[in-house]
FIMISE-885680 format. One record per residue (C-alpha): x, y, z. Coordinates in steps of 0.05 Angstrom, whole numbers, plus 32768, in hexadecimal, padded with zeros to 4 digits. Layout:
% residues N
XYZ...
***
This chain:
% residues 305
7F3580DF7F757F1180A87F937F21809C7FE77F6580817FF37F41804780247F1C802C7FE97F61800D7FD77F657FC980007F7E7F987FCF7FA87F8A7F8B7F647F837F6E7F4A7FCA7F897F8C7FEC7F787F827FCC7F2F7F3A7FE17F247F4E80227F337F8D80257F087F767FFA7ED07F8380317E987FC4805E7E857F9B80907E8B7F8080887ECB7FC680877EE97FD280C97EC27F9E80E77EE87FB480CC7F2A7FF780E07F217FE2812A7F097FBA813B7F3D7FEC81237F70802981487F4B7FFA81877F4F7FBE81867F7A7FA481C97F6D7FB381CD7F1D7FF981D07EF7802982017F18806882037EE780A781F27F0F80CB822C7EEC80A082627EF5805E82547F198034825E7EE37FF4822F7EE57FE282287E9C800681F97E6E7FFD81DC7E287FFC818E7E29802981637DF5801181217DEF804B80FE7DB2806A80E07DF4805380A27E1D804680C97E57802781127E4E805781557E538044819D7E64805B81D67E4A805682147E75802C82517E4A8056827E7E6380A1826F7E6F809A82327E3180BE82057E6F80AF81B77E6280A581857E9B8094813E7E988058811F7EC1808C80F87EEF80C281307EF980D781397F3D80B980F37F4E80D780AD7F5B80BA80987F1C80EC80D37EEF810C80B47EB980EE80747EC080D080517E8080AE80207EB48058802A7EB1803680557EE38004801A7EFB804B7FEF7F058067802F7F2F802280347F5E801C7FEB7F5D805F7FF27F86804B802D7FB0801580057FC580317FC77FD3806E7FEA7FF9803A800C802180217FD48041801C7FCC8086801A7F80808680627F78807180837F9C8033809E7F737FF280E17F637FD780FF7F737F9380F27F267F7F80A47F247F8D809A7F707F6D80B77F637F31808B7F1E7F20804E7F4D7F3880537F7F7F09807E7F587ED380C57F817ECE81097F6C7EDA81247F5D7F1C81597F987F11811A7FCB7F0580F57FAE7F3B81347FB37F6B813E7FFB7F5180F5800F7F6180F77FFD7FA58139801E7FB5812180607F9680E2805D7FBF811280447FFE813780837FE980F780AF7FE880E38096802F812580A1805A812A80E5803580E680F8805280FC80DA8095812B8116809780F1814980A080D4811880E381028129811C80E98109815F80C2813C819180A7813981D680C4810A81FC80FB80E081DE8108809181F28142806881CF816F802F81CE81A9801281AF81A37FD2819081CB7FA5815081B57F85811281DA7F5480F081FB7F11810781E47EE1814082217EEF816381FD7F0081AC82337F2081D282167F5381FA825B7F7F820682847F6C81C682727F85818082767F58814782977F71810582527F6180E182257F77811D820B7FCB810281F97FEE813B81BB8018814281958048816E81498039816B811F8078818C80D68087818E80B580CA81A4807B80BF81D9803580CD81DB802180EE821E7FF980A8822E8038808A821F8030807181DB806B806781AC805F809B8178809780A2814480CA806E813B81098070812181498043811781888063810E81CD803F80F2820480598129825380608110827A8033812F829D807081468269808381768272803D819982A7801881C882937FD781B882487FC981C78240800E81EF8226804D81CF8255808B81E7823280CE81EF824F80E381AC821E80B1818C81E280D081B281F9811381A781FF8101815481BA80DF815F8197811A817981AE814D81558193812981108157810F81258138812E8162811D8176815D813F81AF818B80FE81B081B880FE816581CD80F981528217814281318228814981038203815A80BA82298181808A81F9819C8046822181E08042820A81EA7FFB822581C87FC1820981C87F9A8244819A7FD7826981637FCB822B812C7F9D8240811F7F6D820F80D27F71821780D27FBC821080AB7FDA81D680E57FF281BE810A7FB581B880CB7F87819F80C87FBE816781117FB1815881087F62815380C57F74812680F47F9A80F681287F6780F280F37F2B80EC80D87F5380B381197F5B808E81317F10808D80F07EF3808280EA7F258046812E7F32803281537EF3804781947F28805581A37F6F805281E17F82805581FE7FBA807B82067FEC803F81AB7FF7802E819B7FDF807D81828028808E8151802B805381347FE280648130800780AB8112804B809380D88026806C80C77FF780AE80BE803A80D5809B805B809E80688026809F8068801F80EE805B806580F4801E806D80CA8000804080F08013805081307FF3809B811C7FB7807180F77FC6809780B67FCD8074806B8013805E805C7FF1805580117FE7809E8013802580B5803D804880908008803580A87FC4803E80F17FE9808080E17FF4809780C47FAE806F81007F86809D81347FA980DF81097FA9811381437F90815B811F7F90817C81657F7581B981877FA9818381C27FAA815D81997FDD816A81A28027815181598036817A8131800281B18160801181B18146805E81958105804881D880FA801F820D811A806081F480D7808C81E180AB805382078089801981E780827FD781CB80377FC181E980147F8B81C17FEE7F5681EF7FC57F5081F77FA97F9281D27F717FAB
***
């Protein structure tokens, strides 16, 4: 597998996905790294049936079948593997992320499948958020997205509240970033009562972080602290790519802002981070992440807008 910062462009990430095959090989050695292990048994030999568009392996030993994409985003999807990467990649990207319209006239599907492709890898990436709790020292704020209403005590029906916290480097660094949806239970109006910091911490920062300090008032949050400019970066990028997102898929638009504004703030490849993360999607109630991911999350709907 050739380095993962020789992929720069469309053009690069073409060259080097210009065959079926070559995606096959990709995706293999990212599915298993180290050889076939057979999800049923562990056995690491397997006989390969090639009648199907994609390859299947039988396991030598327990005669268990599994598909290439299995336990991926990409399971059950007739869509081509260069189409699925093409969106890994283009999702990935630091710059500024792509809507359903402008994926599906890249790689030529519908804008249904296009819309559904995002919002499985969306899916994929706040499911992985689970498994990043904050540590060290702990900084937050609340803040709302939504209308231009600009009362600072009074919360608009269409205003959704959030608290948006960041562990700290010890030269004071924001580290990881997330942005958290708050119920409207855990507010009186535009203040965030202790039962909303209390529900924050206990989901999303680890047992051993400092004290966490959340401003519950939005008054007390400067409006040219980090914090804050990071907020207005998130919801810049969502109307100038979106054009509207609606209260009901707001904390997956937020989930893939962080995931991108973390890998850079820690210098690693969202490209790579990325296609880690939708190889070992598992959506089955067996896993402890989707299980958790589905207790503060609802499901999207295709059908929605």
């Amino acid at each position: 597998m050739t380095a993962w910062q020789s992929i720069d462009t469309l053009e690069d990430l073409k060259r080097k996905f210009h065959t079926e095959s070559s995606c096959v090989s990709f995706v293999f050695h990212m599915k298993w790294p180290h050889g076939f292990v057979c999800p049923r048994c562990q056995h690491t030999n397997a006989y390969v049936i090639q009648t199907r568009r994609l390859p299947l392996y039988e396991c030598r030993a327990c005669r268990h079948q599994t598909s290439l994409t299995a336990g991926t985003v990409m399971e059950g999807s007739r869509t081509a593997l260069w189409k699925w990467l093409t969106a890994f990649w283009l999702v990935s990207r630091s710059d500024r992320g792509i809507n359903a319209v402008y994926l599906s006239s890249i790689i030529g599907v519908t804008y249904k499948t296009a819309w559904l492709m995002l919002h499985k890898i969306r899916a994929a990436i706040s499911m992985s958020d689970v498994d990043r709790p904050l540590a060290g020292k702990v900084q937050g704020i609340v803040a709302f997205h939504g209308t231009s209403y600009h009362s600072m005590l009074e919360l608009h029906p269409r205003e959704s509240p959030l608290v948006i916290a960041t562990s700290v480097t010890p030269d004071d660094q924001l580290d990881e970033l997330k942005m958290k949806l708050v119920k409207k239970a855990h507010l009186s109006d535009k203040y965030l009562l202790r039962s909303g910091c209390d529900r924050f911490v206990a989901l999303h920062v680890t047992a051993t972080a400092f004290e966490p300090s959340i401003i519950q008032q939005p008054y007390r949050a400067r409006r040219d602290s980090r914090l804050y400019r990071t907020f207005k970066r998130a919801r810049r990028w969502m109307n100038d790519t979106f054009h509207g997102i609606g209260a009901t898929y707001l904390q997956r638009y937020l989930d893939e802002f962080c995931f991108r504004y973390n890998a850079t703030a820690q210098r690693a490849s969202a490209w790579e981070r990325l296609v880690c993360i939708c190889m070992s999607f598992c959506p089955a109630s067996s896993s402890p992440s989707y299980a958790l991911y589905n207790s503060i999350h609802c499901a999207a709907s295709p059908t929605a807008a």
